[in-house]
C-alpha positions as CSV (number, residue, x, y, z in Angstrom):
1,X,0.0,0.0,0.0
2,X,1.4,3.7,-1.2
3,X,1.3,5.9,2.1
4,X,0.5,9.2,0.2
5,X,0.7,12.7,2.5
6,X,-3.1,12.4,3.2
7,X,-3.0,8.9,4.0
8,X,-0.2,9.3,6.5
9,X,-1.5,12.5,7.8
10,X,-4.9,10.6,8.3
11,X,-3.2,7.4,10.1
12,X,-0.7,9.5,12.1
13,X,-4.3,10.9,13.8
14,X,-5.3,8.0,14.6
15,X,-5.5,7.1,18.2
16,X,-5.9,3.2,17.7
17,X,-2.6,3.5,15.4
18,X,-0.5,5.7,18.3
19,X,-1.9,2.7,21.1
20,X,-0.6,-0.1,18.6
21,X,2.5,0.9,18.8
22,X,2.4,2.2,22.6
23,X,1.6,-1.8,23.1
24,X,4.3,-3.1,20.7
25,X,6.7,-0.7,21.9
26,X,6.1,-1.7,26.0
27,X,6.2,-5.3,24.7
28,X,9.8,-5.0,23.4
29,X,10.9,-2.8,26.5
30,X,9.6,-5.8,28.7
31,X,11.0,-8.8,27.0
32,X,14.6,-6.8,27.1
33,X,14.0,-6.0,30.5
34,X,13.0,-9.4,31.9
35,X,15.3,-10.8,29.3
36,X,12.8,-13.1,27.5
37,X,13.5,-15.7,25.2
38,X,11.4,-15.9,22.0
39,X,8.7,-18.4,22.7
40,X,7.3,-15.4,25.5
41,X,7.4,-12.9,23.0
42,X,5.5,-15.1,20.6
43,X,2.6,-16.1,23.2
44,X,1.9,-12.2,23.9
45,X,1.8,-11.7,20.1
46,X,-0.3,-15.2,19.4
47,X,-2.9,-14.0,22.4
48,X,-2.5,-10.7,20.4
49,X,-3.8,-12.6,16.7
50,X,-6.7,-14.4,18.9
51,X,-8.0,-11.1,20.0
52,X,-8.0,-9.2,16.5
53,X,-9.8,-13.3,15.4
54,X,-12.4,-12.4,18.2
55,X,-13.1,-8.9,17.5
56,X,-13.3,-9.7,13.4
57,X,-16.0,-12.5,14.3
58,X,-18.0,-10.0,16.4
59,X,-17.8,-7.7,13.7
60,X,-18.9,-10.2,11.3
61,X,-21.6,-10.8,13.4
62,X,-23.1,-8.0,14.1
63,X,-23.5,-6.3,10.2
64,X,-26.8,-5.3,9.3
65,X,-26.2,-4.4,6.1
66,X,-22.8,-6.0,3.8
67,X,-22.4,-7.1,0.3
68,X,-21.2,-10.3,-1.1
69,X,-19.8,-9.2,-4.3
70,X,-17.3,-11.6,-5.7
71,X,-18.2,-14.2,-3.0
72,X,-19.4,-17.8,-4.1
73,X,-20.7,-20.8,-2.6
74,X,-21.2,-24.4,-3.7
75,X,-24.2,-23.5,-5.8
76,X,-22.9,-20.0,-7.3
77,X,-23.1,-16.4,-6.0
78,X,-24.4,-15.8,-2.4
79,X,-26.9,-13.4,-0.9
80,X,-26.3,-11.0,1.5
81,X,-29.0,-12.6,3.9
82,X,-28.5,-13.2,7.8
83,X,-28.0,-17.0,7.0
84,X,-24.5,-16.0,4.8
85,X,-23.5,-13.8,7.6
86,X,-23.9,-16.4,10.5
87,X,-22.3,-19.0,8.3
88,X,-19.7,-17.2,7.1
89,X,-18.6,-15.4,10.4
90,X,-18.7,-19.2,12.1
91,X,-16.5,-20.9,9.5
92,X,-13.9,-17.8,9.6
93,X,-14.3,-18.8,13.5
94,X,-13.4,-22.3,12.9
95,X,-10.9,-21.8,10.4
96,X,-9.0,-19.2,11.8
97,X,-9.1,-21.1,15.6
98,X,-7.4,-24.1,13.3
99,X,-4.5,-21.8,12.1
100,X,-3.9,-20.5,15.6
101,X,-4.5,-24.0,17.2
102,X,-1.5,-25.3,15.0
103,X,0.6,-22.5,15.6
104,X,-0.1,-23.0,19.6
105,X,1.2,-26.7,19.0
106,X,4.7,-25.1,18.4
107,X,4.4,-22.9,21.5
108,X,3.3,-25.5,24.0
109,X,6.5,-27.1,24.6
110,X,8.4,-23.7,25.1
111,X,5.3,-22.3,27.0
112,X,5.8,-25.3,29.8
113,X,9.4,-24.6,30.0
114,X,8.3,-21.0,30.3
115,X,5.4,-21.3,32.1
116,X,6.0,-19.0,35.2
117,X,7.5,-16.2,32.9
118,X,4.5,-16.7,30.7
119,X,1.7,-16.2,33.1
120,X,3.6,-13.9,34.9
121,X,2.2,-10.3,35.5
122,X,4.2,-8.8,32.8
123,X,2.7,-11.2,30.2
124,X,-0.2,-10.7,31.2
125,X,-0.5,-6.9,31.6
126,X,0.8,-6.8,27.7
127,X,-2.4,-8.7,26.5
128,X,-4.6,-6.9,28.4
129,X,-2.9,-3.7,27.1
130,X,-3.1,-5.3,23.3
131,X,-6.9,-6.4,24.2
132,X,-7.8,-2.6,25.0
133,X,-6.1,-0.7,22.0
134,X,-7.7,-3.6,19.6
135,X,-11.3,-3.1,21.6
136,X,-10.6,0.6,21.2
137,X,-10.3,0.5,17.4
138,X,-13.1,-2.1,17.2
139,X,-15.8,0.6,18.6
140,X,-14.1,3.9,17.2
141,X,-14.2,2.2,13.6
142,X,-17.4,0.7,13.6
143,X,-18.7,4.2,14.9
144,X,-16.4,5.6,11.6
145,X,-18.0,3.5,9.5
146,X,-21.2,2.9,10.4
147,X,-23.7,3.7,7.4
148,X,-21.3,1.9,5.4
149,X,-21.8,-1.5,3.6
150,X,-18.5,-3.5,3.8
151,X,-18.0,-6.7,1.6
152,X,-18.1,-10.0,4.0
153,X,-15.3,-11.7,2.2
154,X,-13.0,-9.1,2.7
155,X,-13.8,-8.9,6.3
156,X,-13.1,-12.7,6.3
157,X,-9.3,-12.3,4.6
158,X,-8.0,-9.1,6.2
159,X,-7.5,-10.6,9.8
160,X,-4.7,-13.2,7.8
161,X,-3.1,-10.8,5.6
162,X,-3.1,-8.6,8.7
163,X,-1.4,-11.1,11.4
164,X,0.9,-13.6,8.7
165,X,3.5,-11.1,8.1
166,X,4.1,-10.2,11.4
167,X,4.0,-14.2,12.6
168,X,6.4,-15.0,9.6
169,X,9.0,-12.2,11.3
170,X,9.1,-13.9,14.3
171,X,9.2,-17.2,13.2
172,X,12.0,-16.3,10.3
173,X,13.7,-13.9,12.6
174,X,14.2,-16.8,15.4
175,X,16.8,-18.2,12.8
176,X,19.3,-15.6,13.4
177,X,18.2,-14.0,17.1
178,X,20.9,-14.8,18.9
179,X,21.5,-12.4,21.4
180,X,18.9,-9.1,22.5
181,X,20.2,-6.7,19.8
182,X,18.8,-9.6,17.3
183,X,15.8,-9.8,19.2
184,X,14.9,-6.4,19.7
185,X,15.8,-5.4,15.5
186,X,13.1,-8.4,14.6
187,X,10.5,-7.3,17.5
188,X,10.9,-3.7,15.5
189,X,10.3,-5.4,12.5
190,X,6.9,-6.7,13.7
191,X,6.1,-3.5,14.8
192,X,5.9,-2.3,11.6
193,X,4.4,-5.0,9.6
194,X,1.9,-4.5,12.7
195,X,1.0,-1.3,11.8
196,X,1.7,-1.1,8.4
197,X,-1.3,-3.8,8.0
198,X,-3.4,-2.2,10.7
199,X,-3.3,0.6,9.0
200,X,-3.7,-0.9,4.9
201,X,-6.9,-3.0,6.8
202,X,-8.8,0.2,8.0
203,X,-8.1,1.7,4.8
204,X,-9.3,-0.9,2.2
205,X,-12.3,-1.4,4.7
206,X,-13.5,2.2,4.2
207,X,-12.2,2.2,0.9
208,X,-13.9,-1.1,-0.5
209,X,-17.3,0.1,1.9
210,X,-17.6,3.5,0.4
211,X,-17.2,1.8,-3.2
212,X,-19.9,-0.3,-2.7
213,X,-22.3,2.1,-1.1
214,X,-22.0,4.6,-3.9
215,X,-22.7,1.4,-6.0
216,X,-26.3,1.8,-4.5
217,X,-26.3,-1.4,-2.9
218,X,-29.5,-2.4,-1.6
């Protein structure tokens, strides 16, 4: 995604954008100071992925009004009818609990061995602290937006091409981390795939919904 002036100038004002990065930012600061290995770091960032899951399926589920333009089914084209919606916002459930419920299967060995550090108060202040800047852009966009009639399947995809990156940095990155300058230049990188995507995710969701409602959709 191009970040022209007015794009920038428009995410730089945006409070849910300056909390991501508060969250990533304290996150980095912790692990350093508690001298974490790379397993913790990953379990605040996969409790991080579960909550942007959770607050995608709520959003899923609570549209009144959405197209299904370029969406298909076994038997052609869908409508936009509560039926698609339910259906649609359960299997992104399912299938996105699977993705996350392999990618725990890596963690669960290092999270034993880690277990205290884990669910220590640290840990667990830095989900909370992800859980309230995610809830925060949750209501402040759907407030932006309301009025608007967003496309389901995007709302489906965006959650992956918004949390894969920033999984693949870690995962890639743990290659070569070998000592806390390593760790801290790859927890950076995250950072900003994190808000990079955040950003490109609110802005093709306004973007696509405005197409569509001057489209006329009924």
């Amino acid at each position: 995604m191009a970040f022209s002036p007015s794009r920038l100038e428009s995410a730089l004002s945006d409070s849910s954008v300056w909390g991501l990065l508060i969250a990533n930012l304290a996150t980095i600061v912790v692990a350093v100071m508690q001298d974490w290995s790379l397993v913790q770091v990953m379990w605040v960032y996969w409790c991080q992925s579960v909550i942007i899951g959770l607050f995608n399926f709520w959003r899923m589920m609570s549209l009144k009004r959405f197209s299904t333009s370029g969406v298909s089914g076994s038997n052609g084209p869908v409508r936009p009818t509560p039926k698609t919606k339910r259906e649609m916002a359960w299997f992104f459930l399912a299938h996105y609990g699977l993705f996350h419920g392999v990618y725990l299967v890596f963690l669960v060995s290092g999270l034993f061995r880690d277990r205290p550090a884990a669910l220590a108060p640290g840990s667990l202040l830095l989900v909370l602290l992800f859980f309230l800047n995610h809830a925060w852009s949750f209501f402040r966009n759907r407030r932006r937006e309301a009025g608007t009639v967003p496309n389901i399947g995007t709302l489906m995809l965006l959650p992956y091409a918004r949390v894969i990156p920033m999984h693949l940095t870690l995962v890639f990155g743990g290659l070569f981390i070998a000592n806390k300058f390593w760790l801290v230049f790859f927890l950076l990188l995250k950072t900003l795939a994190d808000l990079i995507a955040h950003v490109a995710e609110h802005a093709r969701r306004r973007r696509q919904a405005h197409v569509v409602k001057n489209s006329n959709f009924q």
